[in-house]
Every structure is written in structure tokens, then in C-alpha cells.
RODRENRO-307064 format. One record per residue (C-alpha): residue in one letter; x, z, y; residue number from 1. Coordinates in Angstrom, 1 decimal, always signed. Layout:
<pts>
PT   firo       c1       c3       c2   marza
PT      A        X        Z        Y     NUM
...
</pts>
This chain:
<pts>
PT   firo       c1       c3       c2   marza
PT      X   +112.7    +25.8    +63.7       1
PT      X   +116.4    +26.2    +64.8       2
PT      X   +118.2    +29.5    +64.2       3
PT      X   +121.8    +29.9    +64.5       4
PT      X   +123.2    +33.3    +63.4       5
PT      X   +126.9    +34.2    +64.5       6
PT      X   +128.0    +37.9    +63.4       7
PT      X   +131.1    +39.0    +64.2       8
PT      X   +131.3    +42.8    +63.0       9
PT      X   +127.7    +43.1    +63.0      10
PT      X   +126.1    +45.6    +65.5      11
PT      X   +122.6    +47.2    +65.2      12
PT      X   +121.6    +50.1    +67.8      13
PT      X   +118.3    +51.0    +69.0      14
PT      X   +119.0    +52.2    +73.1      15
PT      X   +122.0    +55.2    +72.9      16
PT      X   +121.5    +58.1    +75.1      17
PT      X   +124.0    +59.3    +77.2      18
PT      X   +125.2    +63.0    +76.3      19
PT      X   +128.3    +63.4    +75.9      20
PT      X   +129.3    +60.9    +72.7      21
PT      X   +130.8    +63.3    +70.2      22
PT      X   +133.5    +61.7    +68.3      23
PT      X   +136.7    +63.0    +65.8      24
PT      X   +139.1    +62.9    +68.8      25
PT      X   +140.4    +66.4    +69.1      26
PT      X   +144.1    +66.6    +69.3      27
PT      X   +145.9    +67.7    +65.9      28
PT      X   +149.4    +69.8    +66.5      29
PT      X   +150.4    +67.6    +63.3      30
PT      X   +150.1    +64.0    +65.2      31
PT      X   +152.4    +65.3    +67.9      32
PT      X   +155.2    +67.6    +66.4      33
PT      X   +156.6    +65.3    +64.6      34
PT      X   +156.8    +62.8    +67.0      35
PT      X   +160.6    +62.9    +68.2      36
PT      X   +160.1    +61.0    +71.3      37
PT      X   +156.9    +59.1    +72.5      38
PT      X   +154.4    +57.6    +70.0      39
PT      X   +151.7    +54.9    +71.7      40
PT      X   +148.8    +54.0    +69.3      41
PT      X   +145.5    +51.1    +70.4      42
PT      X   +143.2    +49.7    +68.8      43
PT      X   +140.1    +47.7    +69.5      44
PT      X   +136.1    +46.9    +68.0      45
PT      X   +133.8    +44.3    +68.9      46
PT      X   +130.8    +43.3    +67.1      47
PT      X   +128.3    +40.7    +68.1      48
PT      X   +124.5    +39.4    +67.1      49
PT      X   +123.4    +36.3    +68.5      50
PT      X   +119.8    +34.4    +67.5      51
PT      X   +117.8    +31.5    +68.7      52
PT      X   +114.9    +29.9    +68.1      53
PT      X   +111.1    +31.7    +67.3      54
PT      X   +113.3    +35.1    +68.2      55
PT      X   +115.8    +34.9    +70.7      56
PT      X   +118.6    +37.6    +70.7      57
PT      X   +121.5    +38.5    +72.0      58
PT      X   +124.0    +42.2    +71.3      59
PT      X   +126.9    +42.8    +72.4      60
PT      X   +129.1    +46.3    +71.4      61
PT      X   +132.9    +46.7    +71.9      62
PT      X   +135.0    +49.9    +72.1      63
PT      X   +138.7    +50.5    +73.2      64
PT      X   +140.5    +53.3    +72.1      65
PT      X   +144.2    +54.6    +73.1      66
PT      X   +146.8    +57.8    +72.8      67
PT      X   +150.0    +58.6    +73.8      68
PT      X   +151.7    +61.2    +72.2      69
PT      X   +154.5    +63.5    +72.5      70
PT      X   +155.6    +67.1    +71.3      71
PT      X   +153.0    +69.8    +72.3      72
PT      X   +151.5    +66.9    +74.3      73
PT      X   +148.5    +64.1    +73.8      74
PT      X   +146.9    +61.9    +76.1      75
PT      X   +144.2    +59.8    +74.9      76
PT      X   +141.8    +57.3    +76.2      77
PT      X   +138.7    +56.0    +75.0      78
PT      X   +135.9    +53.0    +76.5      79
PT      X   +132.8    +51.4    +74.2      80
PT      X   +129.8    +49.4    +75.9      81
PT      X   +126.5    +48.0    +74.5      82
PT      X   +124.7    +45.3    +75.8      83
PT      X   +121.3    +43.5    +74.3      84
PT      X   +119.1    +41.4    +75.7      85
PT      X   +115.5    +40.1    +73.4      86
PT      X   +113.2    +37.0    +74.0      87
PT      X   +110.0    +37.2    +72.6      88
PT      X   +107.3    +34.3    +73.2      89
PT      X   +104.2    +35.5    +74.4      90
PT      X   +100.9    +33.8    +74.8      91
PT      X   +100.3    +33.5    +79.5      92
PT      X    +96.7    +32.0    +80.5      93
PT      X    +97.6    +29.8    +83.4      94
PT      X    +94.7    +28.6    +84.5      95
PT      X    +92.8    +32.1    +83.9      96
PT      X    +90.3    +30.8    +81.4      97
PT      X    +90.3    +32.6    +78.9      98
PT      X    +92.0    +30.7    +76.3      99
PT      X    +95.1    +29.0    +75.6     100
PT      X    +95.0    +25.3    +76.2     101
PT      X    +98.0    +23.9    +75.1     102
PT      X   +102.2    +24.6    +74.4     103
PT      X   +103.0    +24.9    +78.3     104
PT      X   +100.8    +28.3    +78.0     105
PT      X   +103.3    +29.6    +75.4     106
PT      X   +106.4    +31.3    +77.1     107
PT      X   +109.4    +32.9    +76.6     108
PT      X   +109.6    +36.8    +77.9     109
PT      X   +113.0    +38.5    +77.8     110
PT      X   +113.9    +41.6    +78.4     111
PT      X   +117.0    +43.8    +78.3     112
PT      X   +116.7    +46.8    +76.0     113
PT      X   +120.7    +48.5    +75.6     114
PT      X   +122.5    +48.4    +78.9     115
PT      X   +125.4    +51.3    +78.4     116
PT      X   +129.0    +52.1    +78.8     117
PT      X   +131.2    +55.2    +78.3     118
PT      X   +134.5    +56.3    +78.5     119
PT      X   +136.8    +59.1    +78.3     120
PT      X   +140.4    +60.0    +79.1     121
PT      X   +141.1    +63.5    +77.3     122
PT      X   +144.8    +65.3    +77.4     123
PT      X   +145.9    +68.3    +75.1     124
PT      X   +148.3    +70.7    +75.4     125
PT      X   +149.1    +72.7    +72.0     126
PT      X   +149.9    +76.2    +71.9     127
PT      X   +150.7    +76.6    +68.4     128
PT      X   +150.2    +74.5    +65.1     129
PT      X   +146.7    +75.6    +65.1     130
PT      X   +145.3    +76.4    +69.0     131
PT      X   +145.5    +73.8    +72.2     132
PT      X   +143.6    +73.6    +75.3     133
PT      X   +142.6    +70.4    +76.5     134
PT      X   +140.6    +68.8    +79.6     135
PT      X   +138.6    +65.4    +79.9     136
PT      X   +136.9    +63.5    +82.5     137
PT      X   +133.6    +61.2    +81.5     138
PT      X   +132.1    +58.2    +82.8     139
PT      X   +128.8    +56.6    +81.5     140
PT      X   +125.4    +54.7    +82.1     141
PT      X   +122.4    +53.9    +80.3     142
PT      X   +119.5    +52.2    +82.0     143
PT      X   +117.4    +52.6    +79.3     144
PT      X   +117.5    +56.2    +79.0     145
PT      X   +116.9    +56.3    +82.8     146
PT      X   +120.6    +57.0    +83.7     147
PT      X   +121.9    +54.8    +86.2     148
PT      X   +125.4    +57.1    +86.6     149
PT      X   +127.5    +59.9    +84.7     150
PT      X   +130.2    +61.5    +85.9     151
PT      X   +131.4    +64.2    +83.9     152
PT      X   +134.5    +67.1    +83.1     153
PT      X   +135.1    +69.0    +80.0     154
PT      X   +137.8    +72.1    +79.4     155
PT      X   +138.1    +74.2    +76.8     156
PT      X   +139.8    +75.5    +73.6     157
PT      X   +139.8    +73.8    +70.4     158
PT      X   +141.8    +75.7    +66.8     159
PT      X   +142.3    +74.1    +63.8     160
PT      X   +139.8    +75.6    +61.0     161
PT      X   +140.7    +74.4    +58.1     162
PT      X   +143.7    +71.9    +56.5     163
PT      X   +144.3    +70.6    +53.1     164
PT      X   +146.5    +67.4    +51.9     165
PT      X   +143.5    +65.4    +52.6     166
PT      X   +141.0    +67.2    +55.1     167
PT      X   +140.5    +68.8    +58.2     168
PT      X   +138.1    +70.8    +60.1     169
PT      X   +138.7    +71.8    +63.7     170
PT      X   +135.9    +73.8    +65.9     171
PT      X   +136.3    +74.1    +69.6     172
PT      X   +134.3    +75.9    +72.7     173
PT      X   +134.4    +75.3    +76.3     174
PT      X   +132.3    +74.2    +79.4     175
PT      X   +130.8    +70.4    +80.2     176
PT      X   +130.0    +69.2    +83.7     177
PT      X   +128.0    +66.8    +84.3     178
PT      X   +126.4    +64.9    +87.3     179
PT      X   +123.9    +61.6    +86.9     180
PT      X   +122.4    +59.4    +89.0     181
PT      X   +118.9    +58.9    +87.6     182
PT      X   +116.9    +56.0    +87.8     183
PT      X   +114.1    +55.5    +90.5     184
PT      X   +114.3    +57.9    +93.8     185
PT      X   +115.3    +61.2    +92.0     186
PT      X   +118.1    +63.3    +93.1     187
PT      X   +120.8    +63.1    +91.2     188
PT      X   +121.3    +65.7    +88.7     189
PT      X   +123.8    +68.4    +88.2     190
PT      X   +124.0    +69.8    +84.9     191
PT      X   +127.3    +73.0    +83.9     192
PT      X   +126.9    +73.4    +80.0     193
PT      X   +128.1    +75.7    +77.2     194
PT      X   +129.7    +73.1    +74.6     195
PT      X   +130.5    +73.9    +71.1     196
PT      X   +131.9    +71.1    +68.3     197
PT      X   +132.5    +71.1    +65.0     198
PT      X   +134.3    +67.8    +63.2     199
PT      X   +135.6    +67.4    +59.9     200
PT      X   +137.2    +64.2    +58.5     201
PT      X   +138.6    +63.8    +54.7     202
PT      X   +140.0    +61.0    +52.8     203
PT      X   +137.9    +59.8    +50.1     204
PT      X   +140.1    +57.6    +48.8     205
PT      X   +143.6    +55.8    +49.2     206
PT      X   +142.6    +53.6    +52.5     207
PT      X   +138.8    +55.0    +53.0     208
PT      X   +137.9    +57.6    +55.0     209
PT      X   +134.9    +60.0    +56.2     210
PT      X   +134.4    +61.6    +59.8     211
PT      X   +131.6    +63.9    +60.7     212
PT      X   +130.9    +66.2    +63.6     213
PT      X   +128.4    +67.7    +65.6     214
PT      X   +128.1    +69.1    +69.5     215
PT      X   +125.8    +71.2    +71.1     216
PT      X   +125.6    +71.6    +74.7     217
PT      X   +123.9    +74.2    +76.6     218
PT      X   +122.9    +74.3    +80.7     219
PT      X   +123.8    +77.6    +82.2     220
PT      X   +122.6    +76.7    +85.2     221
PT      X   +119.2    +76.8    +86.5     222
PT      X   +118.1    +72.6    +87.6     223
PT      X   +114.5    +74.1    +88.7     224
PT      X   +112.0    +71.4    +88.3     225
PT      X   +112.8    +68.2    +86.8     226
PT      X   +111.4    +64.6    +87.9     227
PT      X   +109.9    +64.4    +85.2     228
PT      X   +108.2    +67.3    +86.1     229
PT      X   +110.0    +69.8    +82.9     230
PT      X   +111.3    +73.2    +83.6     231
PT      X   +115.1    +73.4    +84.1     232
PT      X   +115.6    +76.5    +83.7     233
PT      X   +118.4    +78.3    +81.8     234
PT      X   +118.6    +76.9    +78.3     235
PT      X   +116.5    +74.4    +78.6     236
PT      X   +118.2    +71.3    +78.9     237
PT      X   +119.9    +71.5    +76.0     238
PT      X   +121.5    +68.1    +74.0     239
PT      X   +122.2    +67.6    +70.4     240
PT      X   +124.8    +64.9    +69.1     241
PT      X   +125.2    +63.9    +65.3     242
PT      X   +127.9    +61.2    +64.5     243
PT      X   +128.9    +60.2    +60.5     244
PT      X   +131.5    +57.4    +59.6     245
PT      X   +133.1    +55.8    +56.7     246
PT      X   +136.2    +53.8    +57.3     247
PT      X   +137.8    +51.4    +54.7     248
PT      X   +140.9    +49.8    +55.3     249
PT      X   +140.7    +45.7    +54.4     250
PT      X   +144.2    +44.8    +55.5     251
PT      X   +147.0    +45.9    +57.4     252
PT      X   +145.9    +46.3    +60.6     253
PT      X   +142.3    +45.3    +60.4     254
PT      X   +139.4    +47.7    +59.0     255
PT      X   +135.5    +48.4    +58.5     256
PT      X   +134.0    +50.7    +59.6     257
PT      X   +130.0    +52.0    +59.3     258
PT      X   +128.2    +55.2    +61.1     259
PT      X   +125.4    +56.8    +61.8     260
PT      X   +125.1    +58.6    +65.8     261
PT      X   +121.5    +60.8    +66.9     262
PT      X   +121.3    +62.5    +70.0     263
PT      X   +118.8    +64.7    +71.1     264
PT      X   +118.2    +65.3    +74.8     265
PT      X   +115.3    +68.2    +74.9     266
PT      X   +114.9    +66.9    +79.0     267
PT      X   +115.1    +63.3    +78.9     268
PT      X   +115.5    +61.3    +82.0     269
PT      X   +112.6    +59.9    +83.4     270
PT      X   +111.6    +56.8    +81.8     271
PT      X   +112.6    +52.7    +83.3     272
PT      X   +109.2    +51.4    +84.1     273
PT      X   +107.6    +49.6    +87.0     274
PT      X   +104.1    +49.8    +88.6     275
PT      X   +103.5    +53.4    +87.7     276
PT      X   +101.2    +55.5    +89.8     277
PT      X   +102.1    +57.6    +92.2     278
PT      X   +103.1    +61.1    +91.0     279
PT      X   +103.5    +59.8    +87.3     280
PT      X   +107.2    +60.3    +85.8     281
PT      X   +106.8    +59.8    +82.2     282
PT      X   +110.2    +60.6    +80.3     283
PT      X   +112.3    +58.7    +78.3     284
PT      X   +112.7    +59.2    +74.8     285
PT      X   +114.5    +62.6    +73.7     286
PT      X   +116.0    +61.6    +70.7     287
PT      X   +118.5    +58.0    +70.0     288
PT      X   +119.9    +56.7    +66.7     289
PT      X   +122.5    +54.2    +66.5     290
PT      X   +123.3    +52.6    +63.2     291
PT      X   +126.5    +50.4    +63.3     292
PT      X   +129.2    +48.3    +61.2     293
PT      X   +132.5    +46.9    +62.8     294
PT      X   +135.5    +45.7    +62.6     295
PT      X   +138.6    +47.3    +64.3     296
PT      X   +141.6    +46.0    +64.8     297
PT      X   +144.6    +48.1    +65.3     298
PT      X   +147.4    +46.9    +67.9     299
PT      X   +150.4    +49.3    +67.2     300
</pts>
């Protein structure tokens, strides 16, 4: 038996859901008034998982985050994908007897089970210390959640809740568009939403920190009757998104980081099998976890 293991930032996901990725990345009036001319911040995660032998694996997760910032002003733009791919060896009667004969009647499937991107480019524009506006445009897939395409907008109003020396909690309000191609023949599917978010972030310790929020989305517009066969209606299709982190600085530009993501989608897209019957369109899973552990390195 010959296994090889190579982990760089290692990466463990079961399929994420597409629903509009809720992450700590509201604009602070604090990052950008004291910036006396233009402040440019990147940094980059990558994490792989790669096994041969009796199991034969493959994951692969990287993320890109940057903002530019100026007084009343932040731009920011964000871009993570997840690939992984599984082999499994399965038992295939060739010669349709019955029984397996020998080794050549032992194979190798593979299959691909997290094909998925996203990204993000938000801008805020502060009003005060504590109130901004802001607007975002989304891009995303994820086959296995029977989304083939994303497009998506965002506007709203986001205020500063609370603020001590070492945490924060902002809430903001606003409207989510969203249009996806969905696997199969379906039409695509256009969704206008009622978003609320809530995110806090504190420092634990000198060089460790925790981020948490939560977003709920609403559809305020009626989608009739699903492919899956679900009723649209007002309210209905409503999404849930949970994210947790802990980040620990290990040098001076390097650090780890470890989270926790569920999202709940009450109408899943339909689901990414073949050789179903005609007329059945079973759905996808409503609710995705992703359990992850990184390392990011910041540029500048």
C-alpha cells in the first residue's frame, strides 16, 4: 500500500452551497478616516489535500482577498474556489457472471464532489463614523448544489452597533438580487431578497482573533413553481448563512486560521444526477457545512 499525504493548509469541506457567502467584510468608518491618502491591503489562502493509493483524493481551496481605501471611501474585492475530486475502487463483473474472477474486475471510480467559486467586489461610502451605504456585485457556481451560474447585486445600509478597544458589532439591511442558471433544462432563476446581517469580531488575545456573523435572506418576489416542483411563493425561499472563525497570527505576515460556515437553502436546487425518470426532480441538499483550516498570507 502506497499513500502519500501532502497538506498544505489543510482543507476539509463537505459541497458549499451557494447563497450569498456571509463574511466580516463590512466597511468600518475607522479603517478609512484615518487613512491620509490611499491605503491598498491583499492577502492570499490556499490549502491542499492530496492521497493515493486504496483512497484516492484530491482538494483544492484558495481564496483572494483585496481593499483599497481612502477617506469616506472603501473598495474591496474578494474570490475563493473549491475543488475535490474522490476515487473509490469498486468491485465491476465483466464478464456478467456473477462473481468476481480476478484483479482486472476491481476498478477505480472517481467522481467529483466540490466544484465551486465565488467572488465579490463591494464599495462603501461612509456617511458618518457610524452609518455607510454600500453596493456589491456577486459571481458564483456550485455544481453540486445544482447551480451551474450566479449572478448577483446587493445595496443597502450598514451602522456600526457597538465598539469597544477590542470589539465590534455592525448590523446592516438592504435588498439581494440574484439570478442562477440551474443545472439540467430549468429556466434560470430570478430571486429579489430582503437581506439582513449581523457580525461581530473581538480580539481574544494579543495576535488571535474571533469573527462571527449571520445573514438572512428573504424572496419578496413570487418564483411560482420551482423545478423541483416547491412552492415559490412569497417567503418561501428563504436562505440562512452561519460563518465562525478564529485567527492566530504565527509570524509577520503569515497566519492560521480555522472556521466553521452552514447554509441553509429552504428551496434547494434541483439535485446533479443522471438517468432519472422523466418528471422526477429530486432536490439538492438544503443545508451545507464547511469545516476549514488555512493558512494566509498577507502581501502588504
Amino acid at each position: 500500500m502506497l499513500n502519500r499525504l501532502i497538506v498544505v493548509g489543510a482543507a476539509l469541506a463537505a459541497a458549499p452551497a451557494y447563497a450569498g457567502d456571509p463574511k466580516f467584510e463590512f466597511g468600518k468608518a475607522d479603517e478609512v478616516e484615518k487613512v491620509k491618502d490611499t491605503e491598498v491591503n491583499a492577502s492570499a489562502e490556499v490549502g491542499l489535500v492530496f492521497t493515493t493509493g486504496n483512497s484516492e483524493t484530491t482538494t483544492i481551496s484558495a481564496g483572494v482577498k483585496a481593499s483599497r481605501k481612502q477617506k469616506n471611501n472603501k473598495l474591496a474585492v474578494e474570490g475563493s474556489a473549491t475543488y475535490a475530486r474522490a476515487g473509490q475502487r469498486v468491485l465491476f463483473d465483466q464478464n456478467g457472471n456473477g462473481m468476481i474472477d480476478n484483479a482486472n474486475e476491481i476498478t477505480t471510480e472517481r467522481q467529483v464532489t466540490a466544484e465551486s467559486y465565488a467572488g465579490k467586489i463591494r464599495y462603501d461610502r461612509f456617511l458618518t463614523k457610524h452609518n455607510s451605504l454600500f453596493v456589491a456585485a456577486l459571481i458564483g457556481r456550485d455544481l453540486p448544489a445544482g447551480k451551474e451560474l450566479v449572478l448577483g447585486a446587493q445595496l443597502g445600509y450598514s451602522r456600526q452597533l457597538y465598539k469597544s478597544e477590542k470589539s465590534e458589532a455592525v448590523g446592516e439591511g438592504g435588498l439581494d438580487y440574484s439570478n442562477e442558471n440551474l443545472v439540467g433544462d430549468a429556466d434560470s432563476l430570478k430571486i429579489l431578497s430582503g437581506r439582513a446581517f449581523v457580525g461581530y469580531k473581538s480580539e481574544m488575545t494579543e495576535g488571535t482573533s474571533f469573527e462571527t456573523s449571520g445573514e438572512l435572506l428573504v424572496n419578496l418576489n413570487d418564483e411560482g413553481t420551482l423545478p423541483t416542483g416547491a412552492d415559490g411563493g412569497i417567503g418561501r425561499d428563504f436562505r440562512l448563512n452561519f460563518k465562525a472563525s478564529v485567527s492566530s497570527k504565527i509570524g509577520k505576515s503569515l497566519s492560521f486560521q480555522s472556521s466553521i460556515e452552514a447554509k441553509y437553502d429552504n428551496r434547494p436546487a434541483p439535485l446533479t444526477l443522471k438517468n432519472l425518470a422523466m418528471g422526477f426532480v429530486p432536490e439538492a441538499s438544503g443545508l451545507d457545512t464547511i469545516m476549514k483550516a488555512s493558512l494566509i498570507y498577507t502581501f502588504f
